[in-house]
Kinemage of the C-alpha trace (Angstrom):
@kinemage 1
@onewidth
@group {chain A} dominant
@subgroup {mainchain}
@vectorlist {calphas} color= white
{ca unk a 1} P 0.000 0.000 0.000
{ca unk a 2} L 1.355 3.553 -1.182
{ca unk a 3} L 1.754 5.320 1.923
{ca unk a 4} L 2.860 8.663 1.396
{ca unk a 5} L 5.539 10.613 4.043
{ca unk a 6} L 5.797 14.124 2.028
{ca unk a 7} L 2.589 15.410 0.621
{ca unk a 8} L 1.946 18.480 -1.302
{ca unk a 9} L -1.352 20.612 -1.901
{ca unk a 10} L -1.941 23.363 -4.102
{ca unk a 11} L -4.893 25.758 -3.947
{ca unk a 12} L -3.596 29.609 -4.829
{ca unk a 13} L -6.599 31.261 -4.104
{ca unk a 14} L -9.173 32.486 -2.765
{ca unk a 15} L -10.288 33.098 0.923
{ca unk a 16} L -13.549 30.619 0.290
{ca unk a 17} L -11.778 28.389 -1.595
{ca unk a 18} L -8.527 27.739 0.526
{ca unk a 19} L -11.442 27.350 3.526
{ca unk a 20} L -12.793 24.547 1.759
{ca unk a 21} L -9.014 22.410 1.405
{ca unk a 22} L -9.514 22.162 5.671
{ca unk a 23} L -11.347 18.988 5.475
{ca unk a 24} L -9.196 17.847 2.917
{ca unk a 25} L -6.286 18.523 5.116
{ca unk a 26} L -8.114 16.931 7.695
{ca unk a 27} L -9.137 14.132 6.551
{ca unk a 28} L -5.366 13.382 4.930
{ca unk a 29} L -3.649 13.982 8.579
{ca unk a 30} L -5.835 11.331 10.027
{ca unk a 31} L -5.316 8.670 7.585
{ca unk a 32} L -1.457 9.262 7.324
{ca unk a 33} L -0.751 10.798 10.747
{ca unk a 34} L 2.891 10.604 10.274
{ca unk a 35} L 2.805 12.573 7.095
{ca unk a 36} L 4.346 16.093 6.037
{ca unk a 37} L 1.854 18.469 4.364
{ca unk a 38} L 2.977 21.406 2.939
{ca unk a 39} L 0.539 24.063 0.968
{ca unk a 40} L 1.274 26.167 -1.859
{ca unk a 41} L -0.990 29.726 -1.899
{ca unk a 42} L -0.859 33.183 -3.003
{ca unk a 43} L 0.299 35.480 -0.152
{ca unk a 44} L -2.734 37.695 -0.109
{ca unk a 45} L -4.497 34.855 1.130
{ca unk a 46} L -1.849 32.870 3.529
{ca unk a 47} L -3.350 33.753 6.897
{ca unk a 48} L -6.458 31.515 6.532
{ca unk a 49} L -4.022 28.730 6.609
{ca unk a 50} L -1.095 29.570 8.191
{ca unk a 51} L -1.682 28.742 11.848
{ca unk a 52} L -3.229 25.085 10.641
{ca unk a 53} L -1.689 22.861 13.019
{ca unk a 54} L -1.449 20.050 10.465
{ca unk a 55} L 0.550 21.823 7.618
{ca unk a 56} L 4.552 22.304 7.931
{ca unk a 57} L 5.369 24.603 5.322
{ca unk a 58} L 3.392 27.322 3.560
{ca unk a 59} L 5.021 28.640 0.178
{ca unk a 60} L 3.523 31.754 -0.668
{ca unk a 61} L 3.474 33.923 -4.096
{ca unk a 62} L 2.981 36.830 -4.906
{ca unk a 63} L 1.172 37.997 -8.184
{ca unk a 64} L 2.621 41.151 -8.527
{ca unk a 65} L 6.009 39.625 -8.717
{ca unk a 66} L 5.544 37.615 -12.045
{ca unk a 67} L 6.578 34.169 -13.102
{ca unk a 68} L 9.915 34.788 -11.545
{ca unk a 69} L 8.692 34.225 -7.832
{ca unk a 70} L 6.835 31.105 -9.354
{ca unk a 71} L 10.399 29.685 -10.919
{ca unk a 72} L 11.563 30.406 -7.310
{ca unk a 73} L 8.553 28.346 -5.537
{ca unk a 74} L 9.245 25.520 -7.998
{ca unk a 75} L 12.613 25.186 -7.999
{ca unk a 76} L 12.030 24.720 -3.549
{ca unk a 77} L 9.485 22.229 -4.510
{ca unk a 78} L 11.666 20.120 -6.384
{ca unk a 79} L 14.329 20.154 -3.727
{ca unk a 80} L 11.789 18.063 -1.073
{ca unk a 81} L 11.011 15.274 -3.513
{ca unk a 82} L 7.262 14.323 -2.711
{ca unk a 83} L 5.531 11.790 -2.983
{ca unk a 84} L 1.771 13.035 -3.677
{ca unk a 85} L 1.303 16.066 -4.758
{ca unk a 86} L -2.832 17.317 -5.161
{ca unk a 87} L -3.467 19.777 -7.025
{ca unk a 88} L -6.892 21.333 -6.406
{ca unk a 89} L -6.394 24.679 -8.117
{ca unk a 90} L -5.976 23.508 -11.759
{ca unk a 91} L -5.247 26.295 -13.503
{ca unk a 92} L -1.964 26.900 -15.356
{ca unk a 93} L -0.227 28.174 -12.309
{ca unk a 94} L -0.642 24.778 -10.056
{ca unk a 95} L 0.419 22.819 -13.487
{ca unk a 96} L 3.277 24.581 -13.900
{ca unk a 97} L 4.330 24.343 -10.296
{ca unk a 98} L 3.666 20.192 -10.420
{ca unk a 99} L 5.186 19.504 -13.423
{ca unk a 100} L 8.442 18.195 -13.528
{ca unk a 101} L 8.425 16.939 -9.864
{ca unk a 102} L 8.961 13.587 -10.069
{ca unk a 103} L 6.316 12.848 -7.223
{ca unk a 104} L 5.345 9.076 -7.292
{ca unk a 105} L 1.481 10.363 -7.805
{ca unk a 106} L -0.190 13.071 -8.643
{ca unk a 107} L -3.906 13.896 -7.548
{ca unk a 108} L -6.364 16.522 -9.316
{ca unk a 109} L -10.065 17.143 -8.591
{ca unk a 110} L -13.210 17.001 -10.884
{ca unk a 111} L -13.875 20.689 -12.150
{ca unk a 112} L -17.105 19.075 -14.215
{ca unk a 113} L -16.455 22.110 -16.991
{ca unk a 114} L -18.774 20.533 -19.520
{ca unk a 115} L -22.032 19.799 -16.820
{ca unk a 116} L -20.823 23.818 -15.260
{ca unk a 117} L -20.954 24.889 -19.271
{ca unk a 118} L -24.261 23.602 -20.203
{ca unk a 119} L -25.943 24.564 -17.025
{ca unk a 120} L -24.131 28.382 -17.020
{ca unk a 121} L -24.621 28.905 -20.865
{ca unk a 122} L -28.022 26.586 -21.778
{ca unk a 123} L -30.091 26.077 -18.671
{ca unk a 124} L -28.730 22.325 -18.968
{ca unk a 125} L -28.758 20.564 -15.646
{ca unk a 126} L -26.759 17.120 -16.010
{ca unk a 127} L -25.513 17.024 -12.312
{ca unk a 128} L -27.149 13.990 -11.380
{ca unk a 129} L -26.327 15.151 -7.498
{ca unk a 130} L -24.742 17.951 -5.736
{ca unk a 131} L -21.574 17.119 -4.735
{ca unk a 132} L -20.034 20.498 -2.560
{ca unk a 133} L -16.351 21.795 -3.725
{ca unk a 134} L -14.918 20.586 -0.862
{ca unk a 135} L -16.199 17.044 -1.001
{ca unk a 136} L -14.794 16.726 -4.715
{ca unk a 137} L -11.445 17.800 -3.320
{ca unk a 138} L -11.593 15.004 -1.187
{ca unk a 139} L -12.992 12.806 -3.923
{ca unk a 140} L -9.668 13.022 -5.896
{ca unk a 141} L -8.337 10.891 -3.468
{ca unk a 142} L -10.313 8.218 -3.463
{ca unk a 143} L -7.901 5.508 -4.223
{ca unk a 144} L -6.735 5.952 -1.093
{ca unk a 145} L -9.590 5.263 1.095
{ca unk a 146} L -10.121 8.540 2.822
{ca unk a 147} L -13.873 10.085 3.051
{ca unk a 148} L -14.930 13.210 4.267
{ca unk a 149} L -15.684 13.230 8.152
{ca unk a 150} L -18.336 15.322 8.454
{ca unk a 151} L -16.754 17.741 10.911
{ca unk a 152} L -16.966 21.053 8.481
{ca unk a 153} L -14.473 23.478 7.597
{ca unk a 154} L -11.505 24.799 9.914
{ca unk a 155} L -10.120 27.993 10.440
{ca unk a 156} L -7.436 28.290 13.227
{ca unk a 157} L -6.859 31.847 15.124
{ca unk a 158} L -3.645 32.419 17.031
{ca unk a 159} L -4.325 33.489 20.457
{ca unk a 160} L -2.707 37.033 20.250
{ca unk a 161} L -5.339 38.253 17.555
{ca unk a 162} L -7.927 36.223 19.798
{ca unk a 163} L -7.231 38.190 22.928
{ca unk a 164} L -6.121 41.673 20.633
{ca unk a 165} L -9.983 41.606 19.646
{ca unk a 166} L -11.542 40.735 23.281
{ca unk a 167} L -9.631 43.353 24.457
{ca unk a 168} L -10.996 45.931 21.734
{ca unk a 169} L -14.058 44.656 21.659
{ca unk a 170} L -15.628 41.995 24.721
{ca unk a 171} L -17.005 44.800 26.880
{ca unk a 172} L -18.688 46.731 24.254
{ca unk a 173} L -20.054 43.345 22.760
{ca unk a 174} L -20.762 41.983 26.061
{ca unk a 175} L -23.681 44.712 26.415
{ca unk a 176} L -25.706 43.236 24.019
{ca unk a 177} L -27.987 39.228 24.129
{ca unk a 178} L -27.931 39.284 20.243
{ca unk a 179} L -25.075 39.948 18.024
{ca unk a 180} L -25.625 39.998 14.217
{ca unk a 181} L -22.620 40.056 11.388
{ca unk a 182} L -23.777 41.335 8.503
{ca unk a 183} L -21.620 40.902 5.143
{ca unk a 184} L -23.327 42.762 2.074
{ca unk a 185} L -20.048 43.034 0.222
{ca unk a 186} L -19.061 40.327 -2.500
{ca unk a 187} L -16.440 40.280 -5.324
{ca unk a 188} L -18.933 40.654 -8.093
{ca unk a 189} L -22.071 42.364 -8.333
{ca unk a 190} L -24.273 39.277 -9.352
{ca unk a 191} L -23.254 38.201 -5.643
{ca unk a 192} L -24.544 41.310 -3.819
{ca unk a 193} L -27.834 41.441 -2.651
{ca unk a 194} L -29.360 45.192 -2.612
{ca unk a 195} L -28.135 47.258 0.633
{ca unk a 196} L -31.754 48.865 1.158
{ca unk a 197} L -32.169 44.958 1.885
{ca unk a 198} L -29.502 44.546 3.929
{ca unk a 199} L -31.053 48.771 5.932
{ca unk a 200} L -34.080 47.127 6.461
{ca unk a 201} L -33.240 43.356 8.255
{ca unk a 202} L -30.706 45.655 9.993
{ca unk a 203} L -33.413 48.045 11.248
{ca unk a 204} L -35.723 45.008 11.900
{ca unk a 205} L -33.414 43.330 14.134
{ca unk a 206} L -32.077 46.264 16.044
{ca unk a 207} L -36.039 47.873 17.135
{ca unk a 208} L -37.323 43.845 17.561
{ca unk a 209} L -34.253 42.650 19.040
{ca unk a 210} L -32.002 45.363 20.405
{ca unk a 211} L -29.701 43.219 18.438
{ca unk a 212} L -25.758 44.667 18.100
{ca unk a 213} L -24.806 44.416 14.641
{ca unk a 214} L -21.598 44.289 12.794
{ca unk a 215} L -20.831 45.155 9.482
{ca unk a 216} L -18.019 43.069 8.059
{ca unk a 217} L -15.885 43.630 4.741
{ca unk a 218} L -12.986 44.636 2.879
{ca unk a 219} L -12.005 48.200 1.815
{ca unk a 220} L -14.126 47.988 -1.509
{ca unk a 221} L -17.140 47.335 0.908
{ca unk a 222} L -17.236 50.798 2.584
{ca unk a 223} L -19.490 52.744 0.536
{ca unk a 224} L -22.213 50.071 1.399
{ca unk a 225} L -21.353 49.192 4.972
{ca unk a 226} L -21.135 53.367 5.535
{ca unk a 227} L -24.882 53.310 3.822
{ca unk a 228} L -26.023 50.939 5.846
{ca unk a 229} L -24.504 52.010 9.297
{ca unk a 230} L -25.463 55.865 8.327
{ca unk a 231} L -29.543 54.547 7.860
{ca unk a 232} L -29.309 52.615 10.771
{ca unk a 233} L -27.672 54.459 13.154
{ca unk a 234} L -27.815 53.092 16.575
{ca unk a 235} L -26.474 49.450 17.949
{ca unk a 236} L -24.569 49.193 14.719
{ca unk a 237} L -21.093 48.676 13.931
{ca unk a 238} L -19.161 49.079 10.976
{ca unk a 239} L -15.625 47.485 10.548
{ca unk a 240} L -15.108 46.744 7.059
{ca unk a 241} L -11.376 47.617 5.762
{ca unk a 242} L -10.601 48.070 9.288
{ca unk a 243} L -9.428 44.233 10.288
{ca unk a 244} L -6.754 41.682 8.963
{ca unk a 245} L -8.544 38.012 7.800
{ca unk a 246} L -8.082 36.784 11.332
{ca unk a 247} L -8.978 39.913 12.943
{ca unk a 248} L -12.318 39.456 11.299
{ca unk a 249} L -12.690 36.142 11.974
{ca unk a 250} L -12.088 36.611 15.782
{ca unk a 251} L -14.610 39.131 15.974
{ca unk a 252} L -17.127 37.341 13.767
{ca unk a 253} L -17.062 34.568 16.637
{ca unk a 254} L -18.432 36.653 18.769
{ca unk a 255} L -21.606 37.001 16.578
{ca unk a 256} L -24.396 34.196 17.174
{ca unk a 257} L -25.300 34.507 13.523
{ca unk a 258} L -24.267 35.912 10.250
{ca unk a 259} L -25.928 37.133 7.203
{ca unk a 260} L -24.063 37.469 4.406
{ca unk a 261} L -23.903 37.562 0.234
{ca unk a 262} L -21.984 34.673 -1.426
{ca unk a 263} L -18.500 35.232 -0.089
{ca unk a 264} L -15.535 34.301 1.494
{ca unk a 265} L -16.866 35.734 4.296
{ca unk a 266} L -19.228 33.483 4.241
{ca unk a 267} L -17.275 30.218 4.929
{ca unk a 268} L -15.268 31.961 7.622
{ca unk a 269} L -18.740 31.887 8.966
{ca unk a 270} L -19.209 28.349 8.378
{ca unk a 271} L -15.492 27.750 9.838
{ca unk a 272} L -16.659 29.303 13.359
{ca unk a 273} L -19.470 26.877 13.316
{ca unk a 274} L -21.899 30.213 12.995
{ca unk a 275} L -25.948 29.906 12.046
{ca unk a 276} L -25.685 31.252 8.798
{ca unk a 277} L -28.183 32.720 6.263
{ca unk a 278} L -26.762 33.266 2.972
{ca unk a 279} L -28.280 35.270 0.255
{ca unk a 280} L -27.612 33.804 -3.313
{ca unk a 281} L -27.661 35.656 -6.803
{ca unk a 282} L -26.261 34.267 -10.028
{ca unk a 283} L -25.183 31.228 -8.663
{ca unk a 284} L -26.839 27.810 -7.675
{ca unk a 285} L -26.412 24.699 -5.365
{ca unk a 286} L -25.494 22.384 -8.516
{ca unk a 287} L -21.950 24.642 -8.783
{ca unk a 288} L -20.709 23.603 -4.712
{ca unk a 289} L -20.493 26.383 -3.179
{ca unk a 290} L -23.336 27.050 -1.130
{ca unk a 291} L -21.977 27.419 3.002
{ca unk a 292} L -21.321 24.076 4.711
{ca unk a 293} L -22.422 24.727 8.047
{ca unk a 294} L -25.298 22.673 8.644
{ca unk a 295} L -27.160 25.622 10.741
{ca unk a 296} L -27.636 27.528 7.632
{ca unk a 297} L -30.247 28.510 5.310
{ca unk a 298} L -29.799 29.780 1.812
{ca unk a 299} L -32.298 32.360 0.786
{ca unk a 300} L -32.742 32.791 -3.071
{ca unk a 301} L -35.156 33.364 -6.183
{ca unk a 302} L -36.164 29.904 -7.501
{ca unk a 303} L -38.341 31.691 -9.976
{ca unk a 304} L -36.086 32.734 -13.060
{ca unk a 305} L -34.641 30.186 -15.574
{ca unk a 306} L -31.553 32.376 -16.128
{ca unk a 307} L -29.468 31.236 -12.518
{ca unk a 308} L -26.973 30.773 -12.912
{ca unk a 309} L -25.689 32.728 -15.052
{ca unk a 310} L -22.019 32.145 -14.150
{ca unk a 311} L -19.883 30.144 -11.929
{ca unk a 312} L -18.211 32.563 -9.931
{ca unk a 313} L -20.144 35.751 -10.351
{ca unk a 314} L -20.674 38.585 -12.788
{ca unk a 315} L -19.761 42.577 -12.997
{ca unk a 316} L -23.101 42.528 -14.675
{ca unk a 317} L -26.888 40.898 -14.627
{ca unk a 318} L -26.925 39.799 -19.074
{ca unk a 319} L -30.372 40.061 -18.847
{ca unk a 320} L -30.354 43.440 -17.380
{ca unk a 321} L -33.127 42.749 -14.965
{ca unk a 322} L -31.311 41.381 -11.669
{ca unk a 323} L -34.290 39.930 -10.634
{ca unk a 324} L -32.072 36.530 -9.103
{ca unk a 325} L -31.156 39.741 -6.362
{ca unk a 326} L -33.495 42.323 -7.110
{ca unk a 327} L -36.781 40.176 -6.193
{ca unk a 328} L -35.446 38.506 -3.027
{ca unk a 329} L -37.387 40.487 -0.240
{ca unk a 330} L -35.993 41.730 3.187
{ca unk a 331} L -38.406 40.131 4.551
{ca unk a 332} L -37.562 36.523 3.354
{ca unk a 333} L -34.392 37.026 5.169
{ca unk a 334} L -35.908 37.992 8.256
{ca unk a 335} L -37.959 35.048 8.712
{ca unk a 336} L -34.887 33.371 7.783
{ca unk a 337} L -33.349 34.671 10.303
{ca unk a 338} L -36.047 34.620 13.386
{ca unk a 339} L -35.982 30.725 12.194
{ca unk a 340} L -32.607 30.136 13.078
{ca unk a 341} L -33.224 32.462 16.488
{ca unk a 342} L -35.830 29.924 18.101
């Protein structure tokens, strides 16, 4: 039986993504215990991963450098002589980086271009069953005998940001029986649900509830998290730009639930174990990505024949109507969301 002692993974990007490896990781470091892992990543994204007790070394790229910092990754990878290397990236990047390794095997997972093709371009649904991304990473290992666990994703926090946050933050939180994240940013504006939406659960919650809520996001995020915070005004508070991945994620686990757009923001969520509602646009359950915590509930327009209209998300709706967004009412997310709060 191949056993392997030096294992390699490659996933480059991005924060949702590199979330969805952990079980992979998992599940590897429990059937080969005695096993090296290292991980290959773009830098931007390295902190999800690099406190993960079960990886050794984290090679990191960055983008901005050019193939030249790639040559240098490779030409370390070749030195260590692995035996598996999985690449679950698959673009031209991760084949040029395990090429020419010499590894004994070499594992890749099932992208399932032509069923994501006719279901994106024609409305043609040929997945005979949803199979999540991060059960088809685990998947391309199936030869040797490892299955997912069940446990979720995993997202590890050293315990200098942990305390760095409850310090900043545990006796302002600590006021308040109900704390709400909100994340109404997303990458692409097919993934954004409209903010007077996200004004209006926020308003509901705070008057019903006298619930805190915290407004999570990047920089990019600021003209709708200021929007929403300047609308709401009280119990509200807005921190987008303002935190580090980790940072975010420690504060987010103070929250007892999170609403949020299709995002990486999202499976942080479902990393912390949070109830999560999740508020879906262009894209659809057949494509994997929908959150894995099983305390969630995915709010979306069943009602148009257009979703999805892309895999990852679009800068615009083709149609011009938005409806998969536009039609979704704030009030389907508030029941939603009083659902998970019984």
């Amino acid at each position: 039986m191949f056993i392997p002692q030096k294992l390699l993974v490659i996933r480059l990007s991005s924060i949702g993504d590199v979330l969805l490896t952990t079980p992979l990781i998992r599940v590897l470091k429990k059937k080969f215990p005695s096993c090296r892992i290292d991980f290959v990543i773009k830098k931007q994204f390295q902190d999800i991963i690099a406190y993960h007790p079960s990886l050794t070394k984290i090679y990191t790229f960055d983008k901005k450098e050019g193939r030249q910092t790639l040559k240098k990754i490779k030409a370390q990878l070749k030195e260590q002589h692995y035996d598996l290397i999985v690449d679950i990236h698959r673009n031209f990047r991760s084949i040029y980086l395990r090429t020419g390794l010499s590894a004994k095997k070499t594992a890749t997972f099932k992208k399932y271009i032509l069923n994501r093709w006719l279901l994106v371009n024609f409305n043609i649904n040929r997945y005979r069953r949803i199979i999540p991304v991060y059960q088809r990473y685990i998947d391309s290992l199936q030869e040797f005998d490892v299955s997912y666990d069940n446990a979720g994703l995993d997202i590890y926090i050293p315990a200098e940001i942990t305390q760095k946050i409850a310090a900043q933050w545990h006796d302002t939180l600590n006021n308040y029986q109900l704390i709400i994240a909100l994340a109404p940013g997303a990458s692409f504006l097919t993934k954004r649900w409209h903010t007077e939406g996200f004004i209006n659960v926020t308003k509901h919650l705070v008057q019903k509830f006298k619930a805190a809520v915290v407004l999570f996001g990047d920089g990019q995020d600021n003209l709708t998290t200021t929007e929403i915070e300047a609308s709401v005004k009280n119990n509200i508070f807005n921190v987008a730009g303002k935190l580090s991945l980790l940072e975010t994620a420690a504060l987010m686990n103070y929250c007892n639930l999170v609403v949020t757009n299709d995002t990486g923001l999202m499976h942080i969520a479902s990393a912390l174990k949070k109830k999560v509602v999740a508020i879906f646009g262009s894209t659809t359950e057949e494509l994997g990505f929908f959150p894995c915590a099983a305390n969630s509930i995915v709010v979306q327009n069943n009602n148009i024949n257009c979703r999805p209209c892309s895999h990852v998300g679009r800068h615009k709706c083709p149609k011009k109507h938005f409806k998969c967004m536009t039609d979704i009412e704030a009030q389907q997310v508030i029941e939603a969301v009083e659902s998970m709060l019984v």
